[in-house]
C-alpha positions in Angstrom: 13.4 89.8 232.7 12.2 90.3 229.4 13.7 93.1 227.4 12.6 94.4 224.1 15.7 96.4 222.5 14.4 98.5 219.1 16.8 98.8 216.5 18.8 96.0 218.0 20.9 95.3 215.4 22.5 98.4 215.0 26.1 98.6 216.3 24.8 100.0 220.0 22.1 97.7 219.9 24.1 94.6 219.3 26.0 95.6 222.1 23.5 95.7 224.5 22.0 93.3 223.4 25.3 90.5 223.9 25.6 92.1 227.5 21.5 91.5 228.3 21.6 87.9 227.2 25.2 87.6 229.6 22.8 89.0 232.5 20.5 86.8 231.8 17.9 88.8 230.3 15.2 87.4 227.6 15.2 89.7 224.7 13.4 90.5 221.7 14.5 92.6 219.5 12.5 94.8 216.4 14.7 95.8 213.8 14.2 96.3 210.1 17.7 96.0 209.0 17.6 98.9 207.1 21.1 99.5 208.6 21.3 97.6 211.2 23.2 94.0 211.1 21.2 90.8 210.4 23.7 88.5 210.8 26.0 89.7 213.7 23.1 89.6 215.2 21.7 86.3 214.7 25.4 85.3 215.9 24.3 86.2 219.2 21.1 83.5 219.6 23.8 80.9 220.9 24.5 83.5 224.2 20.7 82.9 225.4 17.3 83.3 224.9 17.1 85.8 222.0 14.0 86.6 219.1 14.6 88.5 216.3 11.3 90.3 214.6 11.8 92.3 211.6 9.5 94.6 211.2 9.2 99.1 210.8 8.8 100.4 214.5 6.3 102.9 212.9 3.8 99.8 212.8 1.8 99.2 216.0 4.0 96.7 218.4 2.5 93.8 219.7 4.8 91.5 221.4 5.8 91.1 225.4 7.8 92.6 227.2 8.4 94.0 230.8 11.1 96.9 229.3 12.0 98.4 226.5 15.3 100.1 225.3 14.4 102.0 222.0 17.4 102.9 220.1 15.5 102.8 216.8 16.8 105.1 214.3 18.9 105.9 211.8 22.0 107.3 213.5 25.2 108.2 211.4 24.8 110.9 209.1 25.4 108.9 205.6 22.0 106.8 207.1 20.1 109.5 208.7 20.0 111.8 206.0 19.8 109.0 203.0 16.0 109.4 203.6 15.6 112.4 205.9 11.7 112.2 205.8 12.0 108.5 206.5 14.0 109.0 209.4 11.9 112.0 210.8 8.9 109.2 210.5 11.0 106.9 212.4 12.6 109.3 215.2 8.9 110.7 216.2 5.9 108.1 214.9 8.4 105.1 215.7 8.5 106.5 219.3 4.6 107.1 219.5 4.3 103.4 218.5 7.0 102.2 221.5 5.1 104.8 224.2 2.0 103.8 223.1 2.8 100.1 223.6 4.2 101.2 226.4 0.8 102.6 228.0 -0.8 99.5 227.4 1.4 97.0 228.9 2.9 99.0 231.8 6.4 98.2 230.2 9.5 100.6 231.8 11.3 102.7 228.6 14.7 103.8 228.4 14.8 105.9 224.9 18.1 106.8 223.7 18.2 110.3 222.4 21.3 112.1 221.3 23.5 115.1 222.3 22.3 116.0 218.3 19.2 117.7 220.5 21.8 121.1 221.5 23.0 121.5 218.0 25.8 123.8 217.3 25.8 124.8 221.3 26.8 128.4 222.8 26.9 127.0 226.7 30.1 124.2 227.2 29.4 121.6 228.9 26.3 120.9 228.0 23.6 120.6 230.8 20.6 119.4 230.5 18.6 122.7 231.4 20.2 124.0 227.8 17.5 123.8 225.2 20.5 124.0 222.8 20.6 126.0 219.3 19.2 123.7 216.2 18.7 124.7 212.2 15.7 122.5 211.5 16.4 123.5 208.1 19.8 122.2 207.9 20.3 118.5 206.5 20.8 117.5 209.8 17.4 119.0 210.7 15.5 115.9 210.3 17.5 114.1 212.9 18.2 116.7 215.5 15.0 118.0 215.6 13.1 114.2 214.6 15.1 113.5 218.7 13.9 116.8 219.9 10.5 115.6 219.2 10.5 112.3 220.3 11.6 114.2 223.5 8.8 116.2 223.8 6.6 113.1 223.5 8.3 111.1 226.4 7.7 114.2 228.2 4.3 114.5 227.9 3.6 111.0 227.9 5.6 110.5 231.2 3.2 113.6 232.4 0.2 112.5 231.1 -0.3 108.8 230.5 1.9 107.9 233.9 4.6 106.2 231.5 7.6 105.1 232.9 10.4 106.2 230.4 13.6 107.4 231.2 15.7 109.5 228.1 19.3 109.5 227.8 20.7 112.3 225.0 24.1 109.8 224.1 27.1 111.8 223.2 29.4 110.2 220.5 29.7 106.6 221.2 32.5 103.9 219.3 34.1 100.6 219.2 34.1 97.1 217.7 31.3 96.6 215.3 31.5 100.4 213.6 31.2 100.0 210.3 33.9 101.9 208.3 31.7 104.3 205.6 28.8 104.8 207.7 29.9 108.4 208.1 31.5 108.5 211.7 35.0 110.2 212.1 36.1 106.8 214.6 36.0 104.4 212.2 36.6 106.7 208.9 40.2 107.6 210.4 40.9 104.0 211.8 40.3 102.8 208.0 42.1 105.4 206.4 44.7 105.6 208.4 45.1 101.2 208.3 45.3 101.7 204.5 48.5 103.8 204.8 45.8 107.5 204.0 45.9 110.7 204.9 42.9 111.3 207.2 40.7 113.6 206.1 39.3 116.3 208.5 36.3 118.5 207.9 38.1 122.1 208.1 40.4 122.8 210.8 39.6 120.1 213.0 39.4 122.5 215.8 35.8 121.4 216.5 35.6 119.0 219.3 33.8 116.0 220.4 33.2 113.9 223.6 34.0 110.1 222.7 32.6 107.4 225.0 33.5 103.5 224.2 30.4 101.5 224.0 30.9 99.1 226.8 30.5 102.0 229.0 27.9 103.5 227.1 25.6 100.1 227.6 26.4 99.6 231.8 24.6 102.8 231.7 21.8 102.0 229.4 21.1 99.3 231.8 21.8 101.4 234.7 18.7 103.3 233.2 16.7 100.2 233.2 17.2 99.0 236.6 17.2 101.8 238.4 13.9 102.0 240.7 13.2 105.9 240.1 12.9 107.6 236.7 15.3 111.0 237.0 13.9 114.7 237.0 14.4 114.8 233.1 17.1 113.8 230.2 20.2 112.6 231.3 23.4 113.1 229.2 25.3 110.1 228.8 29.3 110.4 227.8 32.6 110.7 228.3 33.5 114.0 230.2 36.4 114.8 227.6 36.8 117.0 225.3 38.7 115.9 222.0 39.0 118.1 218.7 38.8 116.2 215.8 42.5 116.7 214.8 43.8 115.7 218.1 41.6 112.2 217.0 43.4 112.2 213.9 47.0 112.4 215.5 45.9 109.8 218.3 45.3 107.3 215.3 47.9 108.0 213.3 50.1 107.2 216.5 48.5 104.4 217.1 48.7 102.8 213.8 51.9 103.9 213.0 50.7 106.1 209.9 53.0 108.5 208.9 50.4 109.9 206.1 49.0 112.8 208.4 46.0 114.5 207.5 44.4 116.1 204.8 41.9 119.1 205.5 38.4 119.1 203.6 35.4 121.3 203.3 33.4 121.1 206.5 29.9 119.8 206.3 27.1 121.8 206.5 25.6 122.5 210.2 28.8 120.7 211.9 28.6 122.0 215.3 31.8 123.3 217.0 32.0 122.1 220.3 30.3 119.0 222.1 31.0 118.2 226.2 28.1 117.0 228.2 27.6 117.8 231.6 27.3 114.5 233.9 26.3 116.0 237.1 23.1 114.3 236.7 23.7 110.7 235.3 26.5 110.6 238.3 23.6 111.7 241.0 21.1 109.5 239.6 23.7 106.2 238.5 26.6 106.6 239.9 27.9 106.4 236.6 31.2 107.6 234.9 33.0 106.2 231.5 36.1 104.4 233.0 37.4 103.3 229.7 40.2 105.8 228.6 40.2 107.0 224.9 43.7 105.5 223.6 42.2 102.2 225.3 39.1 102.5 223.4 40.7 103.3 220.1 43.5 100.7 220.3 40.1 98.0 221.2 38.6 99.5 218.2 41.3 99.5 215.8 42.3 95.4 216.4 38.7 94.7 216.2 38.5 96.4 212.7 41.9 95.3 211.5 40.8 92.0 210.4 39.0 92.9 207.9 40.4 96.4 206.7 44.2 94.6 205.9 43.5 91.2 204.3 
């Protein structure tokens, strides 16, 4: 099969990427590099058949392919809101450019949105049905509402132009590859808290996250791509447990043995409280549950990252 992956050499990307080529897969992948990893990537080539094209995904695509996953976009919040009109261009016209593509060659599209789409959320879990509660004012605006777009335009290509794209809104995702000042509270607490730091936590830490380790994430993006029937609408995709932020912070500590504890800073603007998706429908449609425990997934994390944190 041959599998264009957008965006492929950012830290999801690379992942599914390695675990494509192990299946066998021929894949392409369209990245800038704006963020994403040039050279982890291009460590992959020896694994299988693998091009790399660097180019904008706002351009017109013309290369071949008989899927696409499009996980283009900037995704962490020091990236995403580096150039916020950038990555509103990116999160809506970059999509128009994959569906488009899409239209003409009859390609099948798994397009990873983000839980970002519910904002700070008043219904816990999260199912899909929610249309969520977003400030498209806020600096988090262009992101969450740039994926609320791109939303609408599956949607109404998938009505309109008979495109076969699937969209999965990914809840917090980690693991090896993360890098450590790219904004995300994983790797920020595994770094600080290697380096002997108090971790810092934005306000009381009381606001809570569902974490789901990235080797789980990718079986379901390509549960998404094999499976023979789109589902109704968005599918969450996550780990059904809820963690605050604090309770992360103590979890590392422990794990590192970093008797620094935490130090409490100003919470960011926007920061929504509470974030727990609601599976019923990836389980219906996939079969699919995270099976990778959250000590597991930090303790893989954190020996992955040690090498180069403590030398």
């Amino acid at each position: 099969m041959r599998t264009l992956v957008t965006g492929g050499g950012g830290f999801i990307g690379r992942h599914l990427v390695a675990h494509l080529l192990a299946l066998g897969h021929r894949v392409c992948v369209l990245d800038d590099f704006s963020t994403g990893d040039r050279d982890a990537l291009l460590a992959l080539a020896e694994r299988g058949s693998l091009t790399v094209v660097e180019a904008d995904v706002r351009e017109p695509i013309q290369l071949e392919a008989d899927a696409c996953v499009h996980l283009a976009c900037p995704a962490s919040p020091v990236h995403y809101q580096a150039d916020p009109v950038r990555t509103l261009e990116v999160a809506v016209w970059g999509t128009r450019q994959v569906l488009t593509w899409a239209s003409s060659t009859g390609a099948r599209v798994v397009h990873a949105s983000t839980s970002e789409v519910y904002g700070d959320p008043e219904v816990h879990p999260q199912p899909e049905h929610y249309p969520g509660r977003v400030d498209p004012l806020s600096v988090r605006g262009c992101y969450d509402e740039g994926k609320r777009a791109a939303e609408a335009l599956c949607q109404d290509v998938r009505r309109t132009r008979d495109v076969d794209v699937r969209v999965l809104r990914i809840f917090n995702t980690y693991g090896p590859g993360m890098h450590h000042n790219d904004g995300r509270v994983v790797p920020a607490f595994i770094a600080d808290a290697l380096a002997g730091r108090p971790l810092r936590v934005h306000g009381s830490g009381l606001q809570s996250r569902s974490f789901c380790y990235v080797d789980d994430l990718v079986q379901a993006l390509v549960g998404a791509l094999r499976a023979q029937e789109p589902p109704p609408g968005p599918v969450n995709v996550g780990r059904a447990e809820e963690t605050t932020v604090l309770e992360l912070a103590h979890r590392i500590n422990r794990l590192v043995g970093n008797a620094a504890g935490v130090e409490h800073t100003p919470r960011p603007e926007a920061d929504p409280s509470r974030r727990c998706p609601d599976l019923a429908r990836v389980r219906a449609w996939l079969g699919w549950s995270a099976e990778v425990g959250l000590d597991e997934g930090l303790l893989r994390t954190l020996e992955a990252m040690r090498p180069s944190l403590t030398r």
